[in-house]
C-alpha positions, -999 to 999 in steps of 0.1 A, spaced: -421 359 -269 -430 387 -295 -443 372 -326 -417 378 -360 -443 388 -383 -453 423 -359 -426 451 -365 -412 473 -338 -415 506 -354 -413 540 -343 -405 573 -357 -369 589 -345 -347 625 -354 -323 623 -365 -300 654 -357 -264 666 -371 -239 659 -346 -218 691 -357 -247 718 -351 -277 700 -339 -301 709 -370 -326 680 -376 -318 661 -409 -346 635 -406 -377 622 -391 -375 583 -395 -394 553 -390 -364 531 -374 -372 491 -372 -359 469 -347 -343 478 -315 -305 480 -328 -290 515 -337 -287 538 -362 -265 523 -392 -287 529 -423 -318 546 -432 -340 534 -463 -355 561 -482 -390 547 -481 -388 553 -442 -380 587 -445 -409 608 -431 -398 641 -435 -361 650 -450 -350 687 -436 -312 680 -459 -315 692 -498 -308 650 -506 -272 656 -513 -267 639 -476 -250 669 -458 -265 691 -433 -284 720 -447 -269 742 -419 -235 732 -417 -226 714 -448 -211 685 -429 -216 651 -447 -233 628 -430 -243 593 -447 -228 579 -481 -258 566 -506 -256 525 -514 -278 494 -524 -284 470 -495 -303 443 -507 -317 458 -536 -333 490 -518 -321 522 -517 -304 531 -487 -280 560 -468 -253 548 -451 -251 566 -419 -211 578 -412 -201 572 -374 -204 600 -347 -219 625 -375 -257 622 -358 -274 613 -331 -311 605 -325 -335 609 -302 -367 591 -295 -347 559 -296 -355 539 -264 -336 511 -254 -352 483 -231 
C-alpha cells in the first residue's frame, strides 16, 4: 500500500486535438486524467496564455479558481496527452 504523503508525479504533452501542435509539458498528479492543469505545474507553455492553440487558434481550456489556485480548465476532446500510463 503506497504511502499518501509520496506523490505520483510525472511530466505529460499535452497536444491540440485539432492539429497535433504541443500546447504544454505538465507535471500531472495522480493517476486519473486530464481535467485541469494548475499553472505552477506548467513546465513549459508552447500557447501565447490566451488558452488557444498557437497553430490553429482552437480554444482549448477555460481559466478558473479551484480551491484557491489558479487553474485551466481543460474542455473535452480538444487535447490529448501522451506519456500518461495507466496501470
Amino acid at each position: 500500500m503506497a504511502s499518501r504523503d509520496r506523490v505520483d508525479r510525472r511530466t505529460i504533452s499535452i497536444h491540440c486535438a485539432g492539429c497535433r501542435a504541443l500546447l504544454y509539458r505538465y507535471r500531472k498528479g495522480g493517476r486519473g486524467g486530464l481535467v485541469k492543469c494548475f499553472v505552477e505545474r506548467i513546465v513549459e507553455d508552447f500557447t501565447h496564455g490566451d488558452l488557444k492553440c498557437h497553430r490553429c487558434g482552437q480554444a482549448f481550456a477555460r481559466e478558473r479558481v479551484i480551491s484557491g489556485r489558479v487553474a485551466h480548465k481543460i474542455i473535452q476532446g480538444k487535447v490529448y496527452t501522451r506519456g500518461m500510463s495507466r496501470k
